[in-house]
C-alpha positions as CSV (number, residue, x, y, z in Angstrom):
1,X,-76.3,-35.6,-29.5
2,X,-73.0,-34.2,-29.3
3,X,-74.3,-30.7,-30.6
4,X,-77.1,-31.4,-27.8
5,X,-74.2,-31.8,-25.0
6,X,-72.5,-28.5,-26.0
7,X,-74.3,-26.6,-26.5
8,X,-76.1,-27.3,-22.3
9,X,-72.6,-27.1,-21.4
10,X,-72.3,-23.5,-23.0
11,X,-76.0,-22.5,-21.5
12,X,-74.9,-23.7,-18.0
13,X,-71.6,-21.6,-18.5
14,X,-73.1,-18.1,-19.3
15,X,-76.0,-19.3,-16.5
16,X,-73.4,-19.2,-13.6
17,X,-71.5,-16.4,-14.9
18,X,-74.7,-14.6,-14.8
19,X,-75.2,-15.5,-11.5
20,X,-71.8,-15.4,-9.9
21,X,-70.9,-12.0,-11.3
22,X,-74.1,-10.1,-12.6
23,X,-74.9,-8.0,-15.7
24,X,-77.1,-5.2,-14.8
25,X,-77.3,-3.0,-12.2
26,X,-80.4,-3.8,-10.0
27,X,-82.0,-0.4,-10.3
28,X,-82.2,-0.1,-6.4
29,X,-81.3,2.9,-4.4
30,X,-78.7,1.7,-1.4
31,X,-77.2,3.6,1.7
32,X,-74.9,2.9,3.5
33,X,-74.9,4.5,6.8
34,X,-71.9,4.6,9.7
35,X,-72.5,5.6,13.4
36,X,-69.9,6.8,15.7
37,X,-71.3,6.1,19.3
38,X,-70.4,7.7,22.5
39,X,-67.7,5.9,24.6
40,X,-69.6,3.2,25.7
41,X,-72.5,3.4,23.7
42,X,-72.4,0.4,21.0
43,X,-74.4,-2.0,23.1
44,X,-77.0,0.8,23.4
45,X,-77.1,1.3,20.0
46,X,-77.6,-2.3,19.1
47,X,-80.7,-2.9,21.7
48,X,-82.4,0.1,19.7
49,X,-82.2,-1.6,16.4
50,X,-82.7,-4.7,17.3
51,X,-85.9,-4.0,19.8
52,X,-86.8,-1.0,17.8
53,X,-85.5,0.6,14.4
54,X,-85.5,-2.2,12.1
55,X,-89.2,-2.6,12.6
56,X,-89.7,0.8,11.9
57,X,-87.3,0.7,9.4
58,X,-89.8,-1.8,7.7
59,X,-93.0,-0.1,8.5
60,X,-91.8,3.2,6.3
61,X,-90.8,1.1,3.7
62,X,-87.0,0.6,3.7
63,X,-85.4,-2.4,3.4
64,X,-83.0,-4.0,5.9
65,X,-79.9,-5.2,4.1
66,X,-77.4,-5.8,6.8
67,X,-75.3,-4.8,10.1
68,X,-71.9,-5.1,10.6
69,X,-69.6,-3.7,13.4
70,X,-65.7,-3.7,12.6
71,X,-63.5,-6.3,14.3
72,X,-61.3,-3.9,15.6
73,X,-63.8,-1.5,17.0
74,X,-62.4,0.8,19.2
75,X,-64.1,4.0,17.9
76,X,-67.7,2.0,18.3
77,X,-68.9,1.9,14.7
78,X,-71.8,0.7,13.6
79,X,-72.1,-0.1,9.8
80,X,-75.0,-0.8,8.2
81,X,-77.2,-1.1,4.4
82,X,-80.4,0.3,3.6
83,X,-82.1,-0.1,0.2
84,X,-84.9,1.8,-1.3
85,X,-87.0,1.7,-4.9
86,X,-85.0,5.0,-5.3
87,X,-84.1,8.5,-3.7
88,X,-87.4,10.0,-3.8
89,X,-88.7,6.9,-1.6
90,X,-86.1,7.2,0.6
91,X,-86.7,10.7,1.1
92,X,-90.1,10.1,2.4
93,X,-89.4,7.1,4.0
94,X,-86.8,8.9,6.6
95,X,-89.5,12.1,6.6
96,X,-91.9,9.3,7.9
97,X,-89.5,7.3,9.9
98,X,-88.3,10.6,11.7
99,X,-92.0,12.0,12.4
100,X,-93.3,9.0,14.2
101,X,-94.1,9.1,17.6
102,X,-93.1,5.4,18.4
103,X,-89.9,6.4,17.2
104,X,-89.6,9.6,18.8
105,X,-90.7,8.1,22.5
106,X,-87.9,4.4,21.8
107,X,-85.4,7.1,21.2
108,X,-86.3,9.5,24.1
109,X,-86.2,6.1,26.3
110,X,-82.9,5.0,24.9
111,X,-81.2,8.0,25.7
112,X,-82.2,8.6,29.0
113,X,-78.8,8.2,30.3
114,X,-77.4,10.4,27.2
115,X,-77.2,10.8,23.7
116,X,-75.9,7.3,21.8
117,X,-74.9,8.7,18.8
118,X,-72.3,11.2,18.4
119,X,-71.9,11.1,14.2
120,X,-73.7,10.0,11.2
121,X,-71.9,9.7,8.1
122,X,-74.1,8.6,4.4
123,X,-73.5,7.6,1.1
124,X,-76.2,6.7,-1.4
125,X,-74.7,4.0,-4.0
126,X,-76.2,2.3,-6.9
127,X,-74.6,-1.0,-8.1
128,X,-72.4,-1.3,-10.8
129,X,-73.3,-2.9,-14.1
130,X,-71.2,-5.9,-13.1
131,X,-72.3,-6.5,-9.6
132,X,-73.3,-9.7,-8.1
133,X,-76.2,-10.0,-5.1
134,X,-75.6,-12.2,-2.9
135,X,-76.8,-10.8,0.2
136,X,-80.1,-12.7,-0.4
137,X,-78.6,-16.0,0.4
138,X,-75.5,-14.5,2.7
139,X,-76.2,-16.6,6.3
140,X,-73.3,-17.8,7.6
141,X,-71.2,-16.2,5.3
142,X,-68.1,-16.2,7.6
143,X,-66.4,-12.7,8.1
144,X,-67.0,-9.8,6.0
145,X,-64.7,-7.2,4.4
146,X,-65.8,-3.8,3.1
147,X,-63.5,-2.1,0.4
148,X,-63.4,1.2,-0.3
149,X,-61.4,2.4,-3.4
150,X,-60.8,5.8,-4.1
151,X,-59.8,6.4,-7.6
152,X,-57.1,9.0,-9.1
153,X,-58.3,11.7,-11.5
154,X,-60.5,10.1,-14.3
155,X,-59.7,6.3,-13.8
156,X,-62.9,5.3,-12.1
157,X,-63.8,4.2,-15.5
158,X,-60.7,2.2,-16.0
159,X,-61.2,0.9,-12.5
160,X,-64.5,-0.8,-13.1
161,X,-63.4,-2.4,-16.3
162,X,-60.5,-3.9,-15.0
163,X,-62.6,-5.3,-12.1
164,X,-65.4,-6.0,-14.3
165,X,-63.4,-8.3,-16.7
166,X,-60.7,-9.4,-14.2
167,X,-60.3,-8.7,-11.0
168,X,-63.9,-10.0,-9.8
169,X,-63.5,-13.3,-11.3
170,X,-59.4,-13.8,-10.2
171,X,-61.3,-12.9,-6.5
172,X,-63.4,-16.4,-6.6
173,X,-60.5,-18.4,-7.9
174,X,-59.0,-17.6,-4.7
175,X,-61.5,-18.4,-2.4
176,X,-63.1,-14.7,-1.8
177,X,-66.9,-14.5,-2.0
178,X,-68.2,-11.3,-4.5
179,X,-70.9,-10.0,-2.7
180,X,-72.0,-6.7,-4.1
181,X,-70.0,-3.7,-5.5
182,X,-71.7,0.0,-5.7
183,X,-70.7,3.3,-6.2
184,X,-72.0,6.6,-4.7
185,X,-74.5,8.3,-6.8
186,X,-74.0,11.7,-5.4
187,X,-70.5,13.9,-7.5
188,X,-69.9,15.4,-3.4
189,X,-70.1,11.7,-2.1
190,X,-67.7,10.3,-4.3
191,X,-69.7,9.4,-7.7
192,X,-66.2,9.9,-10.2
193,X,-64.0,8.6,-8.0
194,X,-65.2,5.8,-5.6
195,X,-65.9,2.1,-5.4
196,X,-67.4,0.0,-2.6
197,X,-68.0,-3.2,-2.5
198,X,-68.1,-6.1,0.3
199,X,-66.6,-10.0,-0.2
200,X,-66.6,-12.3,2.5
201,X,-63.8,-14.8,3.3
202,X,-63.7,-17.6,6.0
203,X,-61.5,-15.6,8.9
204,X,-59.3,-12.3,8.4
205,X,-56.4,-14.9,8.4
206,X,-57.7,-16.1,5.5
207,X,-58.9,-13.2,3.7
208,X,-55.2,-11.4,4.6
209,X,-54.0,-14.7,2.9
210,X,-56.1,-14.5,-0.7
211,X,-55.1,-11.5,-1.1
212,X,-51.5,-12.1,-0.8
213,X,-51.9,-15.0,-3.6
214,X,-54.0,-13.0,-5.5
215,X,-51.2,-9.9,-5.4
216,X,-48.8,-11.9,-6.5
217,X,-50.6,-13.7,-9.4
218,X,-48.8,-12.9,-12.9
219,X,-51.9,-12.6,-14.9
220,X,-52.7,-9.6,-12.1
221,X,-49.8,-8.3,-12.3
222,X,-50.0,-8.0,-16.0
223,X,-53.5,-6.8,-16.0
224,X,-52.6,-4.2,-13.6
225,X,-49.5,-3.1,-15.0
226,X,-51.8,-2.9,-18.4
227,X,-54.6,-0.6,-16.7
228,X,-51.8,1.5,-15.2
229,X,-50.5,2.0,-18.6
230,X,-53.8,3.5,-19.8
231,X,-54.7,5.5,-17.1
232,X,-51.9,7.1,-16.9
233,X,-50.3,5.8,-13.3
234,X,-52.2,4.0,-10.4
235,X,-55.6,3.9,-10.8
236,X,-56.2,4.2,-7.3
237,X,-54.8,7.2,-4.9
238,X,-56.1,4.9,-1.6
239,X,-57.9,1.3,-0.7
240,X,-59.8,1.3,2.8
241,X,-60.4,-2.5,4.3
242,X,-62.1,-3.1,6.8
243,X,-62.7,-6.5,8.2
244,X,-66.2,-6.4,10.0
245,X,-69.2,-9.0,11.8
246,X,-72.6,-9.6,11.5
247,X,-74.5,-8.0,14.3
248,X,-76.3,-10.8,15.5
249,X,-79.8,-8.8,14.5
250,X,-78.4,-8.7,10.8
251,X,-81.0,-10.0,7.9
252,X,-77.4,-11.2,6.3
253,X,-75.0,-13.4,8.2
């Protein structure tokens, strides 16, 4: 009986760790896509999608992840997730998408008082082998934060072990929700050097705050001190954040 008791214990250990950190990459294609509007433009830009593009989105075969625009907004940026069974899908889905006529007349309409969008910026990611998904079950999640990390010369490596055997599971002990962590699959986009990922926290206030505990943690500082010592120096030449909402047509809350 005792054996019995363990050894559930043990299976409902590796069970959540499997869940609240992941093992394998999902195999999926994602993009993440940014839009600069025009001064003025965001609200137009969110009518489209939410009357319009998703649907269309969804009719060519891409999936809606999620929309986000910053908190502090003041260039008007939309940010937002596609996924895709792989590139050459999501080739022809955006071949399709651009050629159809109910697309071209919503966005001939929408622009009638000028264009919306002034730039487009993409990245194609693939998860990483120790990524978590939680967007399927992400409503209400609170605020959002997207991470970029861009790494020094040949520590991307070093990077993603130290998150995948520290870092992700010292973010949950202090209250930060893992939510999914890619990087780029194209070399020009960033594929050597870059990591994304999202968490979620209750407010900024209180994401602002985890990460001051979690900075001055001494098992972090060892492990970091440790990782710095094998790559050579900082494994990280700069960290964006950017602390972002919902939109309120977003699949993921």
């Amino acid at each position: 009986m005792k054996f019995t008791t363990l050894a559930l214990a043990l299976f409902a250990t590796l069970v959540f760790t499997n869940l609240a950190v992941g093992q394998n990459s999902d195999g999926r294609v994602y993009e993440l896509r940014i839009y600069h509007c025009h001064k003025g433009k965001l609200n137009d830009l969110n009518r489209r999608f939410r009357n319009h593009t998703m649907k269309l989105f969804e009719k060519h075969g891409m999936t809606n992840v999620g929309y986000w625009t910053p908190l502090d907004n003041p260039d008007e940026k939309l940010y937002y997730v596609l996924s895709y069974p792989n590139r050459e899908a999501a080739k022809a889905s955006w071949a399709a998408f651009s050629a159809d006529t109910t697309w071209q007349r919503v966005a001939k309409a929408s622009e009638v008082n000028g264009p919306i969008v002034a730039k487009v910026e993409s990245v194609f990611m693939k998860t990483t082998d120790f990524s978590p998904d939680n967007f399927a079950s992400s409503l209400n999640s609170g605020v959002w934060e997207l991470r970029i990390y861009h790494c020094t010369p040949n520590n991307l490596t070093n990077l993603l072990e130290r998150f995948r055997t520290f870092t992700v599971h010292r973010f949950a002990r202090y209250g930060m929700v893992n939510k999914i962590y890619w990087t780029p699959t194209d070399a020009e986009q960033g594929a050597d050097n870059t990591l994304i990922y999202f968490l979620t926290h209750p407010s900024e206030a209180g994401g602002k705050a985890a990460f001051d505990q979690f900075r001055q943690d001494p098992e972090w500082i060892a492990t970091r001190k440790a990782s710095e010592v094998k790559g050579g120096g900082s494994l990280t030449s700069s960290i964006e954040s950017i602390y972002m909402w919902p939109t309120d047509y977003s699949p993921v809350r």
